[in-house]
C-alpha positions in Angstrom: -8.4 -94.3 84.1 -4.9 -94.5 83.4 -3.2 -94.1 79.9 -0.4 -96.6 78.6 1.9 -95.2 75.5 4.0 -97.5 74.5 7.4 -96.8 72.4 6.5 -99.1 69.3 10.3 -98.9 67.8 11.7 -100.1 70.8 9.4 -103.1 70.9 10.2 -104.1 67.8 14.1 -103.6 68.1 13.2 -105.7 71.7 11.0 -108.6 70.0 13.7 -108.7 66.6 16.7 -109.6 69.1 15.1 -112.2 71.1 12.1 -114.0 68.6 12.7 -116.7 66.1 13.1 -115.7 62.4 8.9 -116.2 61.3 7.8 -115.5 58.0 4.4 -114.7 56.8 2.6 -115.8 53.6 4.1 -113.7 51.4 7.8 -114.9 52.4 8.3 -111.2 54.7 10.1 -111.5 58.3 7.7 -110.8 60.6 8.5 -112.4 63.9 9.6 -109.0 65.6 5.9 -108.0 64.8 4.5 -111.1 66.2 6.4 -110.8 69.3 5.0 -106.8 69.5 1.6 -108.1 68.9 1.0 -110.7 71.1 2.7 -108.4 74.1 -0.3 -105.4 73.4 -2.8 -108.0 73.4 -1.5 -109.2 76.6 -1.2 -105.6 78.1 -5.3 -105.3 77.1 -5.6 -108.7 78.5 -4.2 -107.7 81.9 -6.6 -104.8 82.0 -5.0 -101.9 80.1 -8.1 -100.0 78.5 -6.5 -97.1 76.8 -3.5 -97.2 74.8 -1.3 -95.7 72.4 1.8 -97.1 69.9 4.3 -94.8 68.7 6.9 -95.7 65.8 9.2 -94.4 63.7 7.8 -95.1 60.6 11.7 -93.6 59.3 14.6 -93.1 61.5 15.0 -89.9 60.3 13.8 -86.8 61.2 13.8 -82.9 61.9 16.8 -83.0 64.6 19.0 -84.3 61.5 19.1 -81.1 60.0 20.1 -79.4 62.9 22.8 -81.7 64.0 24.7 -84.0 61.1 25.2 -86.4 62.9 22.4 -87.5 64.4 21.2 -91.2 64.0 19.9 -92.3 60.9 18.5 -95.8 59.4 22.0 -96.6 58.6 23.1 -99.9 59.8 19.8 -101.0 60.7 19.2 -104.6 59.6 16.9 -104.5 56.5 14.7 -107.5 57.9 14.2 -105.2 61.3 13.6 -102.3 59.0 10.8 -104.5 56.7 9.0 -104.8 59.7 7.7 -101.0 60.7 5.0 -100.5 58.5 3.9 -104.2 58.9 3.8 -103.7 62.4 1.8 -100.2 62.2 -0.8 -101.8 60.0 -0.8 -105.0 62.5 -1.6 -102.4 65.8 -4.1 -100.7 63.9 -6.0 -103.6 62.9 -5.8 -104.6 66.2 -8.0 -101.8 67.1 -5.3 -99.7 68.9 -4.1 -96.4 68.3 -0.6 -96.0 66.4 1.3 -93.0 65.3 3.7 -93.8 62.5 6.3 -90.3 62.7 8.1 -89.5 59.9 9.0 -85.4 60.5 8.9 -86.1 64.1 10.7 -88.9 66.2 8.5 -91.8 68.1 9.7 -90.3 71.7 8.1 -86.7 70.3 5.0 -88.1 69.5 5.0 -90.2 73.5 5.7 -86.9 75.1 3.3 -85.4 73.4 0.6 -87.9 74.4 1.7 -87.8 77.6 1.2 -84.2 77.7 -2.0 -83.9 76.1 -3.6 -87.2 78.4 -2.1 -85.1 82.1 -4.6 -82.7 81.2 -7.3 -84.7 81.1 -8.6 -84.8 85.1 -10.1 -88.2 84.2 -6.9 -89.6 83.9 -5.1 -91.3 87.5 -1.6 -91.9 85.7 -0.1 -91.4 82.5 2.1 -94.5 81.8 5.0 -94.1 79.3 6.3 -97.7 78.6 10.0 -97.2 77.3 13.0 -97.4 79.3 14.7 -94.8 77.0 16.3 -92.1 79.0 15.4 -89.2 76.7 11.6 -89.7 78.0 12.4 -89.6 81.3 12.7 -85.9 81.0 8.6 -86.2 80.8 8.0 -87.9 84.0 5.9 -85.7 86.7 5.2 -86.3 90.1 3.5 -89.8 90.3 1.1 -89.2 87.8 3.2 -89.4 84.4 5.3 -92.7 85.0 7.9 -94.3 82.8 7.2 -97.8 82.6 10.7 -100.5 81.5 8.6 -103.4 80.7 10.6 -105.9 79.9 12.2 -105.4 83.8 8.6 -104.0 84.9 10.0 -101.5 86.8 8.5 -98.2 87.5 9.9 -94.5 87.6 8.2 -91.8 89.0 9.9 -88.1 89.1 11.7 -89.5 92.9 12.9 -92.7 91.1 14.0 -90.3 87.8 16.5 -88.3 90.3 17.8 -91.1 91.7 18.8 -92.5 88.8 20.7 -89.3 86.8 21.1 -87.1 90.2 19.0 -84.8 88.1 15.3 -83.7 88.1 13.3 -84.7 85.3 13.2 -80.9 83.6 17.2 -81.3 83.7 17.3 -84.6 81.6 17.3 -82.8 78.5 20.9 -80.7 79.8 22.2 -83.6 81.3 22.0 -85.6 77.8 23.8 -82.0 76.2 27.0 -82.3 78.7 27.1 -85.9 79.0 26.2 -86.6 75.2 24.0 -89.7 73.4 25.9 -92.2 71.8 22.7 -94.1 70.3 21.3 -90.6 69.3 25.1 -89.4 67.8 25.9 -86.3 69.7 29.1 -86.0 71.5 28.3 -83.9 74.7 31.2 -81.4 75.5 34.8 -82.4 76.2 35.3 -83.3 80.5 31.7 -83.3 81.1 30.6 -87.1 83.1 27.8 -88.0 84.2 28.7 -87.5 87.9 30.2 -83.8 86.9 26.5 -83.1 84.9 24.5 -84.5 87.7 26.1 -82.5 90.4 26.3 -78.7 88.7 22.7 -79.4 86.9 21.1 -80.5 90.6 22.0 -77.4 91.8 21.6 -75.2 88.7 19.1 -77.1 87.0 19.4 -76.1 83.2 23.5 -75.0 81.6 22.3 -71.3 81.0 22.1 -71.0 84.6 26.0 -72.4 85.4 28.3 -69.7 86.2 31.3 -69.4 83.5 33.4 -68.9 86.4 34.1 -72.0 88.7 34.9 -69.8 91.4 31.2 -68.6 91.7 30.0 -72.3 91.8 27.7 -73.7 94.3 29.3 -76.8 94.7 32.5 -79.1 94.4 33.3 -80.9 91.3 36.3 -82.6 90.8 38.3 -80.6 87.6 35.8 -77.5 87.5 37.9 -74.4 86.4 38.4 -76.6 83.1 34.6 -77.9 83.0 33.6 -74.1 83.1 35.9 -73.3 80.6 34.8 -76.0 78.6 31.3 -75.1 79.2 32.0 -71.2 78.5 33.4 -72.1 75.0 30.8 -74.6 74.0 27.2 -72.9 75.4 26.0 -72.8 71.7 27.0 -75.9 71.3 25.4 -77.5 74.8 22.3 -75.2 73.5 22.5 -77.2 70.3 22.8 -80.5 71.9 19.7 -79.9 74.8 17.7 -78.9 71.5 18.0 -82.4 70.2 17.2 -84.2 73.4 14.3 -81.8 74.7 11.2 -83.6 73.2 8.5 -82.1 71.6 5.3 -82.3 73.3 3.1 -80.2 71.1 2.3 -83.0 67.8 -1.2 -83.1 67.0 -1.9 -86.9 68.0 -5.7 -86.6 69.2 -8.6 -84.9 70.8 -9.8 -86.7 73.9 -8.0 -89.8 75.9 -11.7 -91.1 75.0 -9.7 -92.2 71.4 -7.5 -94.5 72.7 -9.9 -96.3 74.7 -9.7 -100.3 72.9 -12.9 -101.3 72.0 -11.3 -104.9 69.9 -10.0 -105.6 67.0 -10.6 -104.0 63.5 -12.4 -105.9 60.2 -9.0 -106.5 59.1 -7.8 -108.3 62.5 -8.7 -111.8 61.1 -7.1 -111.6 58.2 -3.9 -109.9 59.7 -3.5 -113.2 62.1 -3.6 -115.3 58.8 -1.0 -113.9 57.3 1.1 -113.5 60.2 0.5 -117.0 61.3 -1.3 -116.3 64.6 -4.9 -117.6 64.8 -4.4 -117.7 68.5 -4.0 -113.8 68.7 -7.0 -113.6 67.0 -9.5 -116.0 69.2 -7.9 -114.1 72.1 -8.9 -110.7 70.8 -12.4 -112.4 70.5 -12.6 -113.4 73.8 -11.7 -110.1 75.2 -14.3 -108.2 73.4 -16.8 -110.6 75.1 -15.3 -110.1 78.9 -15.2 -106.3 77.8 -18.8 -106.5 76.3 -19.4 -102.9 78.0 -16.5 -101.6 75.8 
């Protein structure tokens, strides 16, 4: 089997920026959640049998008390922000699996599904659909894949070096020299990407980079002042990698056996009303009679 996890906050940031303004019956914006909607019930349609949806149910969590100023809900458009919880009750009367985070962020909760569905032997590939960089840092081999579906393409750990120069363990140092503008932290002073990629791929992880420039393994354009840099700031870069390594040890389920979709919840019906999508819902009839064995 394989295992699709889908990063539910960037779907509805995706679907909000690109769908017609909808309402439902009770005057809400709820296209975003429409747009989501009918895109899982197409995944399922084009065979996807176990799934997952994680969201950040709030913006904030545990990384903003170590770092001030990491991203909040500020500036987020109160009709995009209206639509999270109507969106987590929309997947779950759907029938599929969907882990609202509050302490912990959306991309903890995805790399700790991933984690937890790799040890399952059943399980061919574990599919991470999210073309956020901070999850690429839980890609493996070609079993745990990260999955940019609105381009469809496909990243396995060969794809993930390509792309940052760096393996997928040294994401989470990369993103501490390089920084995260959409996450708020800075990097350190000097640091590129083309500076990070080439010290990390050979040293892997910044604990591991000489302070002195002289004793590195490689050429990099500036490095007596990148070391030095580096040398005054390793707290700092420690602080930063903290923020973008990703937890994999939440408590999300038991078995992959939970996230197998076996249609659509008592509440489905009525969700489609008040959405305004009776179509959704005679599709998600018809796939539980194609699936009959689910």
């Amino acid at each position: 089997m394989n295992v699709h996890l889908v990063d539910g906050t960037y779907e509805l940031f995706r679907f909000f920026h690109v769908v017609p303004s909808t309402r439902d019956t009770g005057g809400l914006e709820v296209g975003a959640v429409r747009g989501v909607v009918a895109s899982l019930l197409g995944m399922i349609e084009r065979g996807v049998t176990h799934i997952g949806v994680a969201t950040d149910h709030v913006v904030e969590s545990f990384r903003n008390e170590l770092w001030p100023g990491y991203k909040t809900g500020e500036g987020i458009e109160p009709e995009l922000a209206s639509q999270f919880p109507i969106l987590e009750e929309a997947i779950a009367a759907m029938g599929i699996v969907v882990w609202p985070m509050t302490e912990f962020e959306a991309d903890d909760a995805l790399a700790s599904a991933a984690a937890r569905a790799s040890e399952d032997r059943r399980v061919a590939r574990v599919i991470i659909c999210t073309p956020d960089k901070d999850l690429s840092q839980c890609v493996s081999g070609t079993r745990i894949l990260q999955l940019d579906r609105r381009s469809n393409v496909v990243r396995n750990a060969a794809d993930v070096e390509k792309k940052f120069g760096v393996r997928p363990e040294s994401i989470p140092d990369y993103l501490a020299l390089v920084g995260d503008s959409s996450d708020g932290y800075p990097g350190l002073p000097g640091w590129g990407a083309k500076s990070a990629a080439t010290v990390l791929a050979r040293y892997g992880h910044v604990e591991q980079v000489p302070d002195d420039s002289a004793e590195w393994d490689v050429t990099v354009r500036g490095a007596a002042k990148l070391a030095a840099t580096l040398a005054e700031y390793r707290e700092l870069a420690g602080l930063f990698r903290d923020l973008a390594t990703l937890r994999t040890t939440v408590p999300l389920f038991g078995t992959v056996d939970e996230l197998e979709w076996r249609g659509p919840g008592p509440t489905w019906e009525r969700m489609c009303e008040r959405l305004g999508t009776p179509g959704l819902a005679r599709k998600a009839e018809q796939l539980v009679a194609t699936l009959g064995r689910h």
